[in-house]
C-alpha positions as CSV (number, residue, x, y, z in Angstrom):
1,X,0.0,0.0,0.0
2,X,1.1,3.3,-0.3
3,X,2.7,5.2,2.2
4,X,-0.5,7.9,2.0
5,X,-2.8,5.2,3.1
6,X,-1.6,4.7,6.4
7,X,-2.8,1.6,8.6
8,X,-4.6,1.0,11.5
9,X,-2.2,1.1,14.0
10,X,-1.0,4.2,13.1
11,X,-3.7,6.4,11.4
12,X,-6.2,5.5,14.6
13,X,-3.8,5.3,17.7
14,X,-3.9,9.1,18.1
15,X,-7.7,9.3,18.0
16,X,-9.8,11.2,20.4
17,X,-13.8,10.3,20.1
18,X,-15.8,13.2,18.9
19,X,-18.7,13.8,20.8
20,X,-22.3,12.5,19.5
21,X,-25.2,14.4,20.6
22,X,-28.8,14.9,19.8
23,X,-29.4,11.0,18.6
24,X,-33.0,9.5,18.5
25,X,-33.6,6.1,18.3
26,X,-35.3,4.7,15.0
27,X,-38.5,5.4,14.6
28,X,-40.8,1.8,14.8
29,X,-44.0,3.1,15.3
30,X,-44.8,3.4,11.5
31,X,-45.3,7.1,11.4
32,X,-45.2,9.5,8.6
33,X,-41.6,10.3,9.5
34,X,-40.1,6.8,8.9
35,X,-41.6,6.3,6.0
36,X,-40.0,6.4,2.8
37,X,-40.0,9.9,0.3
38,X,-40.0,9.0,-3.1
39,X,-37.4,6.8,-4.4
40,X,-34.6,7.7,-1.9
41,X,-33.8,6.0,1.3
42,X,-35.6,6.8,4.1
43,X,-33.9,9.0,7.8
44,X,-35.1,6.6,10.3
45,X,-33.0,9.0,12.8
46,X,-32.4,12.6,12.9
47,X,-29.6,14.5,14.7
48,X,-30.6,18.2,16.3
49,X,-28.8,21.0,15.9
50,X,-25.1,21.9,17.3
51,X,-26.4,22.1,21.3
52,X,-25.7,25.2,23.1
53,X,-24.5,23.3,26.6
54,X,-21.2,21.6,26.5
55,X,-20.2,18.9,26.3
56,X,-16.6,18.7,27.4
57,X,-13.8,21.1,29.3
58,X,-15.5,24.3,27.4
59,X,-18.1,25.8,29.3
60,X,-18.7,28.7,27.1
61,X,-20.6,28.9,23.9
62,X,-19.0,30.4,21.3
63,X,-20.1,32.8,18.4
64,X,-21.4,30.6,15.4
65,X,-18.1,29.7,13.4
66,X,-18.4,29.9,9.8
67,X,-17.0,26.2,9.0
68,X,-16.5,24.5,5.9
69,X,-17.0,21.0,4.6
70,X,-14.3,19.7,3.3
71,X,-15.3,16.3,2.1
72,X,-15.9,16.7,-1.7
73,X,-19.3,15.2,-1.5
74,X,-20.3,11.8,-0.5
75,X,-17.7,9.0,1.1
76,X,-18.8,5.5,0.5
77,X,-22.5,6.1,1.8
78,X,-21.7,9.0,4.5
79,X,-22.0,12.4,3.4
80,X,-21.5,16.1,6.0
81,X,-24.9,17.7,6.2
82,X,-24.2,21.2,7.5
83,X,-21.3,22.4,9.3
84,X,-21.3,24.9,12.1
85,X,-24.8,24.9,12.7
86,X,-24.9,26.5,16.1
87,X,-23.2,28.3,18.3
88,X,-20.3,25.8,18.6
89,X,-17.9,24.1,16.7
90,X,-19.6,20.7,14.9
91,X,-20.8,18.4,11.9
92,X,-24.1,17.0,11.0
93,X,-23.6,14.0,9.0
94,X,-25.4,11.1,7.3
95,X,-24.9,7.5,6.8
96,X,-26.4,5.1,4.5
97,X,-26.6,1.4,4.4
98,X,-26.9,0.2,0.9
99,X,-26.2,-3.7,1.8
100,X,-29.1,-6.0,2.3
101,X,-28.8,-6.7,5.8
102,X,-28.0,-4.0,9.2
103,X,-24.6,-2.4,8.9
104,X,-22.5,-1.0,11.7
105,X,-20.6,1.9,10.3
106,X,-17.2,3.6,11.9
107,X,-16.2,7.0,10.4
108,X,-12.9,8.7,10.3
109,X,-13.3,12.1,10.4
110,X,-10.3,14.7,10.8
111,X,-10.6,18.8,11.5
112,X,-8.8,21.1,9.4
113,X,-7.5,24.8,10.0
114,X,-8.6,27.3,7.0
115,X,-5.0,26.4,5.0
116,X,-5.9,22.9,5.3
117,X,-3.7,22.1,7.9
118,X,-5.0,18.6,9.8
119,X,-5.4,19.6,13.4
120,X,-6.9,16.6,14.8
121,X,-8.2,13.4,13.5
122,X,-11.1,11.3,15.4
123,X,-14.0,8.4,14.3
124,X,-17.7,7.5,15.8
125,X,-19.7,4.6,15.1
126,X,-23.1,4.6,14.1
127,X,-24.4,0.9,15.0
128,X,-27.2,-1.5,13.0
129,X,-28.3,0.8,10.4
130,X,-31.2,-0.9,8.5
131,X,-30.5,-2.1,4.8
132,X,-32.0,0.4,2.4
133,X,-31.8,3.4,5.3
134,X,-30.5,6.6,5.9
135,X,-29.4,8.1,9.8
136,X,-28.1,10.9,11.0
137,X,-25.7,12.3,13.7
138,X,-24.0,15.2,15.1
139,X,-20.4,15.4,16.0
140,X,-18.7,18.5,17.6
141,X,-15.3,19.5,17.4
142,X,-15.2,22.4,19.7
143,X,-13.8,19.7,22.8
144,X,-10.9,18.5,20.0
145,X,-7.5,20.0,20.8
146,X,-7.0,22.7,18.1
147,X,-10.6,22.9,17.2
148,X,-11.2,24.6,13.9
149,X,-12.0,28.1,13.8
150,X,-13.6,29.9,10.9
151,X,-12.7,29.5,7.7
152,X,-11.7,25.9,8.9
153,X,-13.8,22.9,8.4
154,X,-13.9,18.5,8.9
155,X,-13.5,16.6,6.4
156,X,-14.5,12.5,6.2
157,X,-11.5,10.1,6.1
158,X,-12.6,7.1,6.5
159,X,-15.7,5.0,6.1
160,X,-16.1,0.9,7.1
161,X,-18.4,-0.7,7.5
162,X,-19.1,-4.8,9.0
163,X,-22.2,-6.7,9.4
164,X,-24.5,-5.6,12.3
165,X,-24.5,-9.4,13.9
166,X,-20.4,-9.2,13.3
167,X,-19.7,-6.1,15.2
168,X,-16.4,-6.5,17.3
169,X,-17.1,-5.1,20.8
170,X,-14.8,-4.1,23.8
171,X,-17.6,-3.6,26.3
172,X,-21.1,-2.9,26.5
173,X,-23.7,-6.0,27.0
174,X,-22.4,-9.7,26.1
175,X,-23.1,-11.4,23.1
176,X,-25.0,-14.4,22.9
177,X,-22.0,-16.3,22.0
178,X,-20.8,-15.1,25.6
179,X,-17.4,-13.7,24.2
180,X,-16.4,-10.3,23.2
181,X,-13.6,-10.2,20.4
182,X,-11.9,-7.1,19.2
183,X,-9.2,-5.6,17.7
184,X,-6.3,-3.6,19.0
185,X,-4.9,-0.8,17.9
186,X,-1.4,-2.4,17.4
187,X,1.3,-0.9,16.2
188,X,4.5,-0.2,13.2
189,X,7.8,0.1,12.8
190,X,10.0,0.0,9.3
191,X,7.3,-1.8,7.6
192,X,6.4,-4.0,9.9
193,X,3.3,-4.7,11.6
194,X,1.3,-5.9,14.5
195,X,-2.0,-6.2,15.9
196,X,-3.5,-8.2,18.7
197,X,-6.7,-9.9,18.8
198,X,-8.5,-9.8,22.1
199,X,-11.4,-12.2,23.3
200,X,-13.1,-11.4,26.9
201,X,-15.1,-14.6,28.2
202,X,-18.0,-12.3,29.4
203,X,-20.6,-15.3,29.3
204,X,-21.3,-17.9,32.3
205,X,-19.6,-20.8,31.1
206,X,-15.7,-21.7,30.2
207,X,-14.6,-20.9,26.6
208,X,-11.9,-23.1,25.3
209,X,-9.9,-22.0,22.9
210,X,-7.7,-25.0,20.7
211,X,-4.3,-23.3,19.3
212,X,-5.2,-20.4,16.7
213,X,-8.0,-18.1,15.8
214,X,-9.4,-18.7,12.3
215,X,-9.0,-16.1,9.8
216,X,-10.6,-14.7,6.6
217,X,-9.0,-11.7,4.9
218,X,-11.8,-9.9,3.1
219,X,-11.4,-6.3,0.3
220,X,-13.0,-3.3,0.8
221,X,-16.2,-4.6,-0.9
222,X,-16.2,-7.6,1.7
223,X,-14.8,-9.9,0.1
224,X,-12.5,-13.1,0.1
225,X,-8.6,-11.6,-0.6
226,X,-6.8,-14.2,-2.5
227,X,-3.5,-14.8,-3.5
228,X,-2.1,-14.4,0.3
229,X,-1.5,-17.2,3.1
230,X,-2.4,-17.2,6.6
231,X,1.2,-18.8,8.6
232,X,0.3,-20.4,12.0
233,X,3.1,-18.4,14.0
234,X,5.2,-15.1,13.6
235,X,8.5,-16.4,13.5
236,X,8.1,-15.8,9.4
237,X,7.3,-12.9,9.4
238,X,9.7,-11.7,12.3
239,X,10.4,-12.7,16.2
240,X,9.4,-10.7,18.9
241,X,5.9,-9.5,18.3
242,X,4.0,-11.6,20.5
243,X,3.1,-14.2,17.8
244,X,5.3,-16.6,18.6
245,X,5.4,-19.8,21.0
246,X,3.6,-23.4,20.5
247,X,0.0,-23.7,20.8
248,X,-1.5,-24.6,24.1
249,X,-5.2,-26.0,24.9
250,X,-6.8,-22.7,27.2
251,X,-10.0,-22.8,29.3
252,X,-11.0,-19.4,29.4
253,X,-12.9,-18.9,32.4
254,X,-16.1,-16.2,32.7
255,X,-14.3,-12.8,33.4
256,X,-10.9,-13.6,32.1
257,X,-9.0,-12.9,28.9
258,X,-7.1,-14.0,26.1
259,X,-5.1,-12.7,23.2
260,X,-3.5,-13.7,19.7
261,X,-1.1,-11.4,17.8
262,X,-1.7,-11.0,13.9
263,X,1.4,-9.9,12.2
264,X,2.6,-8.8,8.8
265,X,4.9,-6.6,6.5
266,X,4.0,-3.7,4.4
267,X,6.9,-4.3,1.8
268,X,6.3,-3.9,-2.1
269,X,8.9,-5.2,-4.8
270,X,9.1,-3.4,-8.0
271,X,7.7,-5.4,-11.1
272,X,5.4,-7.8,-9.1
273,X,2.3,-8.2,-8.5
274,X,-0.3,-4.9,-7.1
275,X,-0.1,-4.6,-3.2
276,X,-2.7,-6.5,-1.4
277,X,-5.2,-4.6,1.2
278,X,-7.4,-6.5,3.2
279,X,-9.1,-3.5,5.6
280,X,-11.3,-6.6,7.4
281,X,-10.5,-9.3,9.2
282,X,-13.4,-12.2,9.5
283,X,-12.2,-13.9,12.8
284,X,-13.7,-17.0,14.4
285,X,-12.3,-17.5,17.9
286,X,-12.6,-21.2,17.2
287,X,-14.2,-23.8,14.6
288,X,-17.8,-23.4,14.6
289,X,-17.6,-19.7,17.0
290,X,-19.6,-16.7,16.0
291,X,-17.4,-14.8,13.4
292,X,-16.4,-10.9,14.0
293,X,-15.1,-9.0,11.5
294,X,-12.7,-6.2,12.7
295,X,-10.3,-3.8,10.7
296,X,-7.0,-4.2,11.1
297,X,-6.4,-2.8,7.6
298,X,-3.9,-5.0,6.3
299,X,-1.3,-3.6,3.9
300,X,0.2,-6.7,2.7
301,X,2.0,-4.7,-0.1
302,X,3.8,-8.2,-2.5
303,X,4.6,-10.1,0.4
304,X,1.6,-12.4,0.1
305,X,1.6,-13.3,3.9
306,X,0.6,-12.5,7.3
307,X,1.5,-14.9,10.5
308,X,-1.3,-15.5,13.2
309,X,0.0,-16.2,16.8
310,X,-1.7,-19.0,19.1
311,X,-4.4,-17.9,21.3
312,X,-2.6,-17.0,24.6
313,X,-3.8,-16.6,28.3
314,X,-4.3,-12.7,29.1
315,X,-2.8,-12.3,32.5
316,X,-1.8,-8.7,32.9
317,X,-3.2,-7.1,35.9
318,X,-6.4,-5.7,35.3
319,X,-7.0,-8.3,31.9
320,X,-5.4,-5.8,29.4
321,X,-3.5,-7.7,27.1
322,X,0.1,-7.6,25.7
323,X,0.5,-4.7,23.1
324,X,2.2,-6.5,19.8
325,X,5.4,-4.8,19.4
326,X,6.5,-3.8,15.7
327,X,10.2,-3.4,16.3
328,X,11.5,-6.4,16.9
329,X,11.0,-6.2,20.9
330,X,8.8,-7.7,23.1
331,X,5.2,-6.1,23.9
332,X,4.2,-4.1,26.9
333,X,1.2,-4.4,28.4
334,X,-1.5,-3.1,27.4
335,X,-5.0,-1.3,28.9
């Protein structure tokens, strides 16, 4: 991949969450405001204006900033509404599922000064949108360090998008398959990269995990990559990330925590093949398990590789696991 298109690991691991405000929930009585206008989708959710009360260390509303949008129009089914509507800093924005089944969406957006200088960079997730349907949200950038002022605007970075019933999750209420899985925010170095997968037992019963998590490396229309092999193990890839070791039968017991590290290079040869990106990650804990599908973005460049570490027992005070290490080093531990 290009060195433009950053990764995962880097492009997110400076994020601060924007601030969503105004939401309503879908509307399921049948009314005349859920129901479709003509041919276009329908806004089964609306977001109010920018609020006047804040929301984070300012406590003073400010003069109505004259913002810009700074998008170019529509990014893959998300579009800015109006910017600066209100007397502070923020974006109203749209999202709209044109799969056939609920989509969870998570946005990239980033603030710019009037030069186009990026000040700070940030994503929110709008969860189960209904196929065919359109919802909206408000983001404010006045609590972002640097916040635009006027003649500065937001612009959308990043849009993906996973299956409603696939949705990776870090907290909030436990799945019926009584596991959470996620991905981390990993990390680079020279090329090189890392990312852990993380699985919380959150259910009543033991999970037991056999050796390695099962992968499936899908494009950015969701689906299967091919030409690339999945390695059981690091050590091809390089040593010291975390990925490494033999596997070893775990009983994951209700409240505790396990990890596996994903590693790969971002390396492209002249005269080859075109570098390989695989944004999502379908992961199965285990034969038969619920799948996830997370976002590691994987810029395999021409290698044609990426090594996946054996599920191992997360035993870091508090449950936070190892942090994968990109430069050759062991991990630290992570939150």
């Amino acid at each position: 991949m290009p060195a433009a298109s950053l990764t995962r690991p880097v492009a997110v691991a400076g994020l601060l969450l924007l601030t969503a405000c105004g939401t309503q929930e879908a509307n399921s009585r049948g009314d005349s405001s859920s129901q479709p206008r003509g041919p276009g989708p329908t806004e089964i959710a609306s977001a109010r204006p920018c609020p006047v009360e804040s929301t984070g260390a300012s406590t003073t509303p400010r003069p109505s900033a004259s913002l810009r949008d700074k998008s170019d129009g529509l990014v893959d089914g998300v579009t800015i509404i109006t910017v600066g509507d209100g007397p502070r800093a923020c974006a109203q924005f749209q999202v709209t599922n044109h799969e056939a089944e609920p989509f969870t969406y998570t946005i990239g957006f980033t603030a710019q000064s009037a030069s186009g200088e990026a000040l700070a960079n940030t994503e929110q997730t709008v969860a189960s949108v209904p196929p065919g349907r359109t919802v909206r949200r408000t983001v404010v950038l006045d609590d972002l360090p640097g916040a635009p002022a006027d003649g500065g605007g937001v612009k959308i970075t990043k849009v993906r998008g996973v299956p409603a019933d696939e949705a990776p999750a870090s907290a909030g209420s436990c799945p019926a398959s009584g596991v959470r899985v996620h991905a981390d925010e990993g990390s680079a170095a020279m090329g090189l990269r890392a990312v852990s997968l993380r699985l919380e037992n959150c259910g009543t019963r033991v999970t037991r995990l056999d050796g390695y998590p099962r992968l499936q490396l899908l494009d950015d229309d969701h689906k299967p990559l091919g030409g690339v092999r999945i390695l059981h193990g690091g050590s091809a890839i390089a040593t010291g990330t975390g990925a490494d070791g033999a596997p070893q039968p775990l009983a994951v017991r209700p409240g505790e925590r396990a990890y596996a590290v994903l590693v790969w290079r971002n390396t492209v040869a002249n005269g080859t093949a075109e570098p390989a990106h695989a944004p999502y990650v379908r992961v199965r804990a285990k034969p038969g398990a619920a799948p996830v599908m997370v976002t590691p973005e994987l810029d395999i460049g021409t290698t044609g590789r990426v090594g996946i570490g054996p599920w191992k027992k997360d035993e870091t005070p508090g449950g936070g696991a190892r942090r994968p290490s990109a430069s050759g080093t062991p991990g630290v531990p992570g939150s």
